[in-house]
ROPA-614996 format. One record per residue (C-alpha): x, y, z. Coordinates in pm, whole numbers. Layout:
! residues N
NODE    east   north      up
NODE       X       Y       Z
...
***
This chain:
! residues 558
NODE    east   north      up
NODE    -192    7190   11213
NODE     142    7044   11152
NODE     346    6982   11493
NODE     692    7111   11539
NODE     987    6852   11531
NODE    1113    6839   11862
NODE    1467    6892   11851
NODE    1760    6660   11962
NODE    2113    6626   11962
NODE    2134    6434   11626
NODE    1870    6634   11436
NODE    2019    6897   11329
NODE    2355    6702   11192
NODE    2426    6712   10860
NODE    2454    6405   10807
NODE    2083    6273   10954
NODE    1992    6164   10648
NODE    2217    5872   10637
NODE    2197    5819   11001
NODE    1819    5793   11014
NODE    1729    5633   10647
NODE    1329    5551   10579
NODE    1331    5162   10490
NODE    1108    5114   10184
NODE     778    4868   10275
NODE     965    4587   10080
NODE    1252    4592   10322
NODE    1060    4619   10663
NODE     905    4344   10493
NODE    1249    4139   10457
NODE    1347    4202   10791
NODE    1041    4103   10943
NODE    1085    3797   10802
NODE    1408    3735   11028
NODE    1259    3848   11338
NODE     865    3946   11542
NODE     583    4211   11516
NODE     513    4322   11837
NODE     325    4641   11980
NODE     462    4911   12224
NODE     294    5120   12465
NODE     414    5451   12520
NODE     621    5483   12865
NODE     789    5136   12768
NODE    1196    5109   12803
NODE    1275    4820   12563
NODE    1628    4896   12584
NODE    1856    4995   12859
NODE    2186    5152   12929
NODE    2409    4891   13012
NODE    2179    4631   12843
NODE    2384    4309   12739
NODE    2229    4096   12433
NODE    2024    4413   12286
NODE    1744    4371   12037
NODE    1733    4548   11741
NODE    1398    4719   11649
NODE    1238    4871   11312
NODE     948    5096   11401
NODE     621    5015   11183
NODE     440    5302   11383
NODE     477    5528   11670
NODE     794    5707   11816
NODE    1086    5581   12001
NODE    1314    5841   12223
NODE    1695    5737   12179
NODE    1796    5921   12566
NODE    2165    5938   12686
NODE    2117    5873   13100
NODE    2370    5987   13349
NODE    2441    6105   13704
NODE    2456    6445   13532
NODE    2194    6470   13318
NODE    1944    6330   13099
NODE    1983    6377   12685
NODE    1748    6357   12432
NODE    2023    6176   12165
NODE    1732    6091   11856
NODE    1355    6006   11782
NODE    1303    5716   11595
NODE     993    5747   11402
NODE     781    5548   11143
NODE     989    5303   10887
NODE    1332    5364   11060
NODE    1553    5128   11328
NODE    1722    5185   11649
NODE    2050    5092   11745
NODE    2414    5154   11652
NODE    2763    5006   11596
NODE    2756    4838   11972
NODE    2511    4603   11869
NODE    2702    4486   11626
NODE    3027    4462   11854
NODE    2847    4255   12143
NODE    2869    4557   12370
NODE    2631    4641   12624
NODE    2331    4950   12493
NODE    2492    5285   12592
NODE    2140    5450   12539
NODE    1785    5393   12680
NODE    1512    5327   12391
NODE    1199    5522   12572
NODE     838    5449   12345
NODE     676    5832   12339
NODE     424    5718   12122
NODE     259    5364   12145
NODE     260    5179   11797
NODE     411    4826   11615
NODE     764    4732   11581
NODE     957    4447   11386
NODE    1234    4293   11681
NODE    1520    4082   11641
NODE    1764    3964   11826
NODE    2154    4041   11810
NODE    2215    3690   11628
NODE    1867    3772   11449
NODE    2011    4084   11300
NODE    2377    3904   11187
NODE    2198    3662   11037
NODE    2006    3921   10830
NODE    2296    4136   10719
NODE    2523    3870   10634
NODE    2253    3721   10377
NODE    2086    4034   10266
NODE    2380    4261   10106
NODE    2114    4518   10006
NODE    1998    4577   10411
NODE    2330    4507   10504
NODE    2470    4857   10361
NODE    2192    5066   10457
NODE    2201    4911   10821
NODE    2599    4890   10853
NODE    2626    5274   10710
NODE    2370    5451   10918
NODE    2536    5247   11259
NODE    2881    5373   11175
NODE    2771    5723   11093
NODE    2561    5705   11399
NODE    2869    5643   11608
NODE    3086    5867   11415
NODE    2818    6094   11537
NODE    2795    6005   11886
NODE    3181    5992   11929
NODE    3206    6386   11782
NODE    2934    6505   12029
NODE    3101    6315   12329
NODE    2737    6166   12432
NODE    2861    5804   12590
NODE    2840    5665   12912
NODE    3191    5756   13011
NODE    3304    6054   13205
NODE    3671    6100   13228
NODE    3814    6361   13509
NODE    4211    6410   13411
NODE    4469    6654   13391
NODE    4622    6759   13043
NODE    4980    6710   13211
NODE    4898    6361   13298
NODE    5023    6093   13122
NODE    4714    5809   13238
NODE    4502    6073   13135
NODE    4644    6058   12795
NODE    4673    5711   12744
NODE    4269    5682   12893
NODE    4191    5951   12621
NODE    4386    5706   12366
NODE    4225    5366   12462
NODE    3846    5489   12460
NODE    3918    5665   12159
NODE    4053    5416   11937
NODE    3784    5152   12054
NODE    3553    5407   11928
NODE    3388    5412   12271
NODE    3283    5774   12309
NODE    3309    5989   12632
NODE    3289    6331   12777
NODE    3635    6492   12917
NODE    3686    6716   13165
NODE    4021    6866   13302
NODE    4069    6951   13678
NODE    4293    7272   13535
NODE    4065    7390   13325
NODE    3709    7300   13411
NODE    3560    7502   13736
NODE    3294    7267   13840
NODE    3576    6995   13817
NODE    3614    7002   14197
NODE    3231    6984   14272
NODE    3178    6673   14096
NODE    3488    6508   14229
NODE    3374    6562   14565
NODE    2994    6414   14439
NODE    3170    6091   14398
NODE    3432    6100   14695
NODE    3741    6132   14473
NODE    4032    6323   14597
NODE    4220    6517   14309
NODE    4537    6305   14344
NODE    4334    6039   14275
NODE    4257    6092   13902
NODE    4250    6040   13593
NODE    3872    5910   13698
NODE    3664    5708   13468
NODE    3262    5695   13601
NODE    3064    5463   13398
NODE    2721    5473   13331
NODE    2760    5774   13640
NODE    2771    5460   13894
NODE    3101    5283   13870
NODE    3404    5472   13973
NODE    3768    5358   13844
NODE    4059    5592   13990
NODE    4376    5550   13786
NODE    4258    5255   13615
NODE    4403    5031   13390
NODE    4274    4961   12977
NODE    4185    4620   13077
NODE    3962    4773   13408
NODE    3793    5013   13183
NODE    3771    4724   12941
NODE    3594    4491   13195
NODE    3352    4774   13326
NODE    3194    4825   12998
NODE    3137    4531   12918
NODE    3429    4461   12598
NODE    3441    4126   12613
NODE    3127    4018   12792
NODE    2981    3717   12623
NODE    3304    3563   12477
NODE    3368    3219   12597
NODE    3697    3127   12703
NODE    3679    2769   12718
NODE    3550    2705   12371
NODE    3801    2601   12089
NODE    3816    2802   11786
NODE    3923    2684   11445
NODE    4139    2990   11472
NODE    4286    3238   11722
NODE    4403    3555   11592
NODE    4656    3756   11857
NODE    4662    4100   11714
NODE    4415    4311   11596
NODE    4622    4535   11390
NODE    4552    4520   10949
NODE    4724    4179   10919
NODE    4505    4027   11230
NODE    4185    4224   11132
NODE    4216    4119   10786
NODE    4284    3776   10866
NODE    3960    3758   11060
NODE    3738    3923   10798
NODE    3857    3685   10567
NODE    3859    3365   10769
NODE    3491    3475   10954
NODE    3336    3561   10608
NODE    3456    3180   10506
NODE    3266    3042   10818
NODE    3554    2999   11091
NODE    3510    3010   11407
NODE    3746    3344   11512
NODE    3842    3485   11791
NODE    4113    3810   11790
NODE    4319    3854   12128
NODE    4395    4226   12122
NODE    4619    4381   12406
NODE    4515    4747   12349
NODE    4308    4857   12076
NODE    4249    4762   11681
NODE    4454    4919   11451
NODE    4793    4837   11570
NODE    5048    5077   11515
NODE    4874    5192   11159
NODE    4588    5267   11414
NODE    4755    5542   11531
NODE    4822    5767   11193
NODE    4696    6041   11115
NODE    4645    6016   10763
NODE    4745    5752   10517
NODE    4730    5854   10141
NODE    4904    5594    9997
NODE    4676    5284   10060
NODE    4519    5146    9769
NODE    4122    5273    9722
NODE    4173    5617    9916
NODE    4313    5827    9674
NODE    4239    6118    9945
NODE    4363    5935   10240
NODE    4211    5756   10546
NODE    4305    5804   10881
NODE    4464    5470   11050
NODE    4186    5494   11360
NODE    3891    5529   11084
NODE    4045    5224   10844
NODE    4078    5025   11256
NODE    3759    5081   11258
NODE    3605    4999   10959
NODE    3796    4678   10979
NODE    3689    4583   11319
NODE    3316    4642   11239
NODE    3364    4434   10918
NODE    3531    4143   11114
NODE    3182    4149   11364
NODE    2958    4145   11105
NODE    3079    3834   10977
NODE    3095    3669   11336
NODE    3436    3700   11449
NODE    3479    3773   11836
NODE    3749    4054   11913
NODE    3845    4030   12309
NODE    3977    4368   12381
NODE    4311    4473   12629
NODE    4367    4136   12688
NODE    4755    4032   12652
NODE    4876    3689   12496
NODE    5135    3596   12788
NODE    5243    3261   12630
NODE    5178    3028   12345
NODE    5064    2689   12448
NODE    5178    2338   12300
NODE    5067    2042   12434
NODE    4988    1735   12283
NODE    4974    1830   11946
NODE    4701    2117   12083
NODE    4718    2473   12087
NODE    4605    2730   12298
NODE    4699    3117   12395
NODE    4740    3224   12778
NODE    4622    3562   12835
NODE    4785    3776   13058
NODE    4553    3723   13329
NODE    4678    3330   13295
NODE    4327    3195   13147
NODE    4419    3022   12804
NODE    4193    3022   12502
NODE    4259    2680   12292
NODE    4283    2692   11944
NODE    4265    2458   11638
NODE    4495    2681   11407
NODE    4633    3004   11515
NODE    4769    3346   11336
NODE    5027    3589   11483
NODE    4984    3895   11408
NODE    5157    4082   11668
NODE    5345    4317   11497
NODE    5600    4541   11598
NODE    5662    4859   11817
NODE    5840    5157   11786
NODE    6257    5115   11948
NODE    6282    5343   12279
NODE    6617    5475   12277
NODE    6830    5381   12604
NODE    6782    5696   12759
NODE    6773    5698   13184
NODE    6464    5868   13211
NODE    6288    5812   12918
NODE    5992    5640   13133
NODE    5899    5925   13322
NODE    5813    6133   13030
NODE    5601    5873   12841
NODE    5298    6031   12783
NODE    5399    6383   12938
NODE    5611    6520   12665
NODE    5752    6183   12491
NODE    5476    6024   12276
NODE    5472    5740   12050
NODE    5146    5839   11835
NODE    5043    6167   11654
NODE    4692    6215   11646
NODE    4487    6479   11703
NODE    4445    6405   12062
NODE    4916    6496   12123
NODE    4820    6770   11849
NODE    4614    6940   12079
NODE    4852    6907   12318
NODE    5121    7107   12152
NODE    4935    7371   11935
NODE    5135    7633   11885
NODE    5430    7465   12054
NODE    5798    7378   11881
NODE    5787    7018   11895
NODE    6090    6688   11763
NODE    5993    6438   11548
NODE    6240    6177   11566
NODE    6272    5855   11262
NODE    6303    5866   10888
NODE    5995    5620   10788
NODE    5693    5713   10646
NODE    5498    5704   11045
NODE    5737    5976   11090
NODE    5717    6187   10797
NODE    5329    6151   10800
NODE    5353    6284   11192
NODE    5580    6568   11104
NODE    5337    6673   10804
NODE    5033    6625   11036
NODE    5183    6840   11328
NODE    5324    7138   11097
NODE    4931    7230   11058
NODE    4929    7377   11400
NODE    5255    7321   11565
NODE    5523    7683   11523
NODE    5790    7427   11431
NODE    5894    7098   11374
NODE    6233    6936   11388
NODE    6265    6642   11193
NODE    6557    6442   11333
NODE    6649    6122   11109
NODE    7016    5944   11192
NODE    7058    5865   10822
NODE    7216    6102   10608
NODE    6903    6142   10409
NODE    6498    6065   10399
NODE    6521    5886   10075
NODE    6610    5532   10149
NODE    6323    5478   10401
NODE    6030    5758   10349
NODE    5804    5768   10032
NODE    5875    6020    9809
NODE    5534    6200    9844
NODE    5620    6249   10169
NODE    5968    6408   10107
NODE    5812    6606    9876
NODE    5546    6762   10072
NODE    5789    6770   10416
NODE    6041    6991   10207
NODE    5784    7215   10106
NODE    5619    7259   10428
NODE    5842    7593   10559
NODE    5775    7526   10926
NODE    5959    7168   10938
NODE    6312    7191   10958
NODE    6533    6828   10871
NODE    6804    6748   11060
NODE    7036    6441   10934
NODE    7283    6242   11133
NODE    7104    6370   11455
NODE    7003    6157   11765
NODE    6883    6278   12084
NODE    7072    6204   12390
NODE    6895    6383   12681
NODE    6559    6469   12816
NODE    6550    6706   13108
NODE    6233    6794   13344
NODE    6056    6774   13623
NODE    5724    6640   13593
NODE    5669    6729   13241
NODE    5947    6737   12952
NODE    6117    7059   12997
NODE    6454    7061   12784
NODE    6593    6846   12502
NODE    6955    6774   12393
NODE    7105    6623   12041
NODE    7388    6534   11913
NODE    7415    6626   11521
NODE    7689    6440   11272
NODE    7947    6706   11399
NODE    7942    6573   11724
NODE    7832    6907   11865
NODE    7525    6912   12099
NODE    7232    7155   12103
NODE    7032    7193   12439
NODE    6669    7368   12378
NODE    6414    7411   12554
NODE    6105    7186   12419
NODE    5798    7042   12594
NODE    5698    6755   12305
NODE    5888    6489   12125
NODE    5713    6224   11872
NODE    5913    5898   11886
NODE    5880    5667   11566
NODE    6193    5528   11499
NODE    6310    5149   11441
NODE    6123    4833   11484
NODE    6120    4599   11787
NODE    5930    4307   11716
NODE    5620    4215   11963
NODE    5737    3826   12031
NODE    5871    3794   12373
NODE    5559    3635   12487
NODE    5618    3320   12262
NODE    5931    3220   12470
NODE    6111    3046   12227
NODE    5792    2820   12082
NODE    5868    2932   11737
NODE    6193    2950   11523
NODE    6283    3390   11540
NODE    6574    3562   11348
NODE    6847    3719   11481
NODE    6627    4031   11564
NODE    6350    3906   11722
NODE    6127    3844   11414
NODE    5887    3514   11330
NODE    6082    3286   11027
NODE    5827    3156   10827
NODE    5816    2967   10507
NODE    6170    2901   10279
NODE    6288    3179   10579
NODE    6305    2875   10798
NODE    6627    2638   10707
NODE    6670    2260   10801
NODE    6839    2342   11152
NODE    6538    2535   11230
NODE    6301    2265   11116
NODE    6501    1999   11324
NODE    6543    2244   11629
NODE    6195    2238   11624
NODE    6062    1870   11585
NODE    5910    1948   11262
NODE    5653    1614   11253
NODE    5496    1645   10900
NODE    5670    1560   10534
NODE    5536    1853   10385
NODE    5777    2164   10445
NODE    5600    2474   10581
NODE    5342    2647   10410
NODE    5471    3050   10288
NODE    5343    3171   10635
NODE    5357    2883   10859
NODE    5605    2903   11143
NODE    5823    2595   11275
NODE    5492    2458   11441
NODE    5298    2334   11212
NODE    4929    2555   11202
NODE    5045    2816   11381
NODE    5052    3112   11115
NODE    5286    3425   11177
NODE    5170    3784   10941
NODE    5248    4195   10915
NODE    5514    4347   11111
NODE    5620    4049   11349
NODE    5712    3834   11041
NODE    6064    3831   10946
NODE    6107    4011   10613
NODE    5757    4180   10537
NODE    5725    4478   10394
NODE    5691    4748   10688
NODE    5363    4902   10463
NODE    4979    4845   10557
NODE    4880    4668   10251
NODE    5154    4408   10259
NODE    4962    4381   10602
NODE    4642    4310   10513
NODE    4743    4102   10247
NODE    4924    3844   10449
NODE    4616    3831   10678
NODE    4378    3757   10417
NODE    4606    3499   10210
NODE    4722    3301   10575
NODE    4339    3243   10625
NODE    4420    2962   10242
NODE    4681    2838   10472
NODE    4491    2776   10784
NODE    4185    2641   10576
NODE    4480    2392   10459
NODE    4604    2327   10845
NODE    4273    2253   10947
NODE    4206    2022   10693
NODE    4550    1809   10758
***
C-alpha cells in the first residue's frame, strides 16, 4: 500500500517543483565531494530557529520536517525527502535559520558548512542554478504565505507601522501582520506579552523578544542582519549604498575576488527598490519590480562573498594618514583600502510646516503594493513629472477611483519616458494637472484635506487622505562633510567634472589626474544618483557600479 503524502504549507504550491528539485546521483555526488556523509536518527533537530552559521544538508535517505516554531503555533512549512536539500536564501545571506530541520525518518545526509556551500556554488555553475533558484523561490514562497519568525502588531493609520511593514519587506524577511483595528484576538495576545496598545507597532521575534516602537536598526540587530561581520577588518573595498550602482559594484568587485563589504542605511534597492514595476530595463521586456531586481542583486552579491551590513548609516568619511575608513552612525568605523559611494539621492520634501506629521499617514514617498492597499478605492495625488512618478500614477490607477497627477512643468515630455505618457493618457482614471504645486496639507492625525495652487494662481482645497511624493532630487552627501569636492547642488564631482581649483582645494598628491569616477581623494570612487551628472535611470546605475570596480582594481594596485 502506497502511503498518503502528508500535506504542508509548501506542497500544494505551484511552484514545488522548482522549490523542491530531485538532484541527479552525479550531483549528490559533486556536492559530497565539498562537504560529509553523516547519518540521522529520527527525533534529531540539526537545525534551529535562530541558528547562526547553519549547515546545509542534501538528504541521501530518510525525511527531514522543515517546521515554522512560534509562541503561537507550530507549522509544518516542507518535508525534505530522498535526493533533495534543505535550506533557503538566509543561508546564503549569513542570517540566522528561521526554521527548525526535525529528522521524521532516520537515514544518510551529505552536510556542509555555510563557507562549504559558497565554495561549491561559486565553482560549480551547473549546482549553482539549481541551488540559487529553488532558495529564492523558496523565499518568494515563504514571504507570500507570511510563515517567518516575525509577528508585527500595528495599526493601518500608523505611520511606524508602515515603515516596519516597508523595512522587513524589502529585506525580504517575511512576517505575519496583524492590525489592532481589525484583528479581534489583537488585544488577547497583546496582553500575552504585557504590551499596552499605545505601545505598538510591536515586533516579537522568534515569539520571545519583544521590540515596542522599534527602530530598523533594533529590528535589524534582533534578527541577527549583520551578525558575523567584522568591523575591525580592512576591506579592499567599502561600498556605502546598496542601491543598483552599490549592488552592482559589489557583484562585480566580489566575483573578481575583493574583499567587500556594503554599508546600507535601510534596505537594498535604493530608491529603484521601491517601484513598482520597471519595463524599461534592459533583459525584462515584461518588467521587473524594483524590490524583486533588489533582491536578485543582493543574493547575487552573497553568493560571490560580499558582506551587506544592513540599517547601518555612514555618519562620516574618514581620512587619516593616507587611510580610509567609514564611521557608522553608531560611531564604530569600518577601514577601507578603496571605497565606492553609492549613496544616491532622495526624493525633495517640499517646505511645507507640517509635512512631518503626515509622513507615513497620508504623505508617502514609495508606491508599492503595501500604500496601494492603503488607498484602494480612495482618490489619491501623485506629485513629480519623472518616470518614479508616472510609473506610481500607472501602478495606483489599477485600484485607486482617481489619480491626480500634479507636475510643475508645463508638460510630461521633457522628463517622463514616452511609454509612460502614453499609457498615463490612456488610463481614464488619471487626470494631469500642469503648472500645479501643492501648498497645504490639513489633518489631524491622518491627512485629511489637500490644497494646490494651479498656473492660474487659483487654489483648490479637496478633501484627500493619500499623496505620493516623487519629485526632485536631493543628493544623499551630507555625511561626507566636505571630504570630497560637491557641485553647487550637493552632488559628488568626479572625473574631468573636477577642475584644477578643486584638485588644489583638495591636496590632490598623485600626477595622474582622476580616474572617470574617482572623486578629489584619490581611491575613493563616487557612482548612480549621488554623482554629479549621471543619468537619473537604473542602468546608467548599475553600469557605473560595475565599471568603478576597473577603477578600484587600478587604486589598489597604485
Amino acid at each position: 500500500m502506497t502511503e498518503t503524502p502528508r500535506s504542508t504549507l509548501l506542497s500544494s504550491a505551484a511552484n514545488a517543483a522548482l522549490m523542491f528539485p530531485v538532484l541527479s546521483s552525479a550531483q549528490i555526488a559533486r556536492i559530497a565531494s565539498h562537504g560529509v556523509i553523516r547519518p540521522i536518527t529520527r527525533g534529531e533537530v540539526l537545525i534551529d530557529s535562530g541558528q547562526t552559521n547553519v549547515p546545509f544538508f542534501v538528504l541521501k535517505a530518510g525525511e527531514i520536517e522543515v517546521i515554522r516554531p512560534s509562541a503561537l503555533d507550530e507549522i509544518l512549512v516542507a518535508i525534505v525527502g530522498p535526493a533533495q536539500f534543505t535550506g533557503d536564501i538566509s543561508m546564503i545571506l549569513g542570517r540566522p535559520a528561521q526554521m527548525r530541520l526535525r529528522v521524521s525518518d532516520s537515514g544518510e545526509v551529505v552536510q556542509l558548512t555555510r563557507d562549504q556551500m559558497h565554495a561549491l556554488i561559486q565553482t560549480d555553475a551547473e549546482i549553482s542554478e539549481v541551488l540559487m533558484r529553488a532558495l529564492i523561490h523558496r523565499r518568494v514562497a515563504v514571504v507570500a504565505h507570511g510563515i517567518g519568525d516575525v509577528l508585527l502588531i500595528g495599526s493601518v493609520g500608523s505611520g511606524a507601522t508602515l515603515r516596519i511593514k516597508q523595512f522587513l519587506t524589502r529585506n525580504g524577511h517575511p512576517f505575519k501582520y496583524l492590525d489592532l483595528d481589525r484583528d479581534a484576538d489583537v488585544r488577547q495576545l497583546l496582553d500575552r506579552f504585557h504590551v499596552e496598545p499605545a505601545e505598538i507597532p510591536v515586533v516579537i521575534c522568534r515569539g520571545e523578544a519583544v521590540l515596542k516602537n522599534p527602530s530598523n536598526q533594533e529590528i535589524a540587530d534582533s534578527l541577527g542582519f549583520n551578525k558575523g561581520i567584522d568591523h575591525t577588518h580592512r576591506r579592499d573595498v567599502v561600498i556605502v549604498g546598496g542601491g543598483p550602482a552599490g549592488l552592482a559594484a559589489a557583484v562585480y568587485a566580489a566575483s573578481e575576488g575583493l574583499d567587500v563589504l556594503v554599508i546600507e542605511a535601510s534596505s537594498p534597492g535604493g530608491q529603484a527598490g521601491s517601484s513598482s514595476r520597471i519595463e524599461n530595463y534592459l533583459g525584462f521586456p515584461t518588467g521587473i519590480s524594483g524590490r524583486e531586481l533588489a533582491g536578485r542583486a543582493y543574493a547575487q552579491a552573497q553568493k560571490f562573498g560580499a558582506e551587506v551590513m544592513i540599517a547601518k548609516g555612514a555618519a562620516e568619511l574618514v581620512c587619516e594618514h593616507n587611510a580610509y575608513g567609514v564611521r557608522l552612525d553608531d560611531s564604530v568605523t569600518i577601514p577601507a583600502r578603496t571605497v565606492v559611494i553609492a549613496t544616491g539621492a532622495r526624493y525633495h520634501r517640499p517646505s511645507l510646516a507640517n509635512l512631518g506629521q503626515f509622513e507615513g499617514a497620508g504623505v508617502y514617498y514609495n508606491a508599492t503594493f503595501m500604500e496601494a492597499q492603503l488607498c484602494d478605492g480612495d482618490e489619491v495625488i501623485v506629485v513629480g513629472g519623472a518616470n518614479s512618478a508616472g510609473q506610481a500614477a500607472v501602478f495606483l490607477a489599477q485600484t485607486a477611483r482617481h489619480v491626480h497627477l500634479l507636475v510643475r512643468s508645463s508638460s510630461l515630455s521633457a522628463s517622463m519616458s514616452r511609454y509612460l505618457i502614453r499609457r498615463i493618457e490612456e488610463t481614464p482614471t488619471i487626470q494631469i494637472k500642469t503648472r500645479t504645486e501643492i501648498v497645504a496639507f490639513e489633518g489631524t492625525e491622518h491627512l485629511e484635506r489637500v490644497r494646490w495652487r494651479d498656473g492660474t494662481g487659483a487654489v483648490t482645497s479637496q478633501d484627500l487622505k493619500h499623496v505620493f511624493l516623487m519629485t526632485g532630487a536631493d543628493a544623499n552627501t551630507g555625511w561626507l562633510n566636505g571630504r570630497v569636492a560637491l557641485d553647487a547642488k550637493g552632488f559628488i564631482k568626479t572625473g574631468w567634472d573636477l577642475t584644477k581649483e578643486d584638485l588644489a582645494a583638495a591636496r590632490w598628491p598623485l600626477e595622474r589626474s582622476p580616474h572617470l569616477l574617482e572623486t578629489s581623494l584619490p581611491g575613493v570612487f563616487a557612482v548612480g544618483d549621488v554623482r554629479c551628472g549621471s543619468v537619473k535611470r537604473v542602468a546608467s546605475a548599475v553600469g557605473e557600479g560595475s565599471i568603478a570596480v576597473s577603477f578600484v582594481h587600478r587604486a589598489l594596485a597604485e
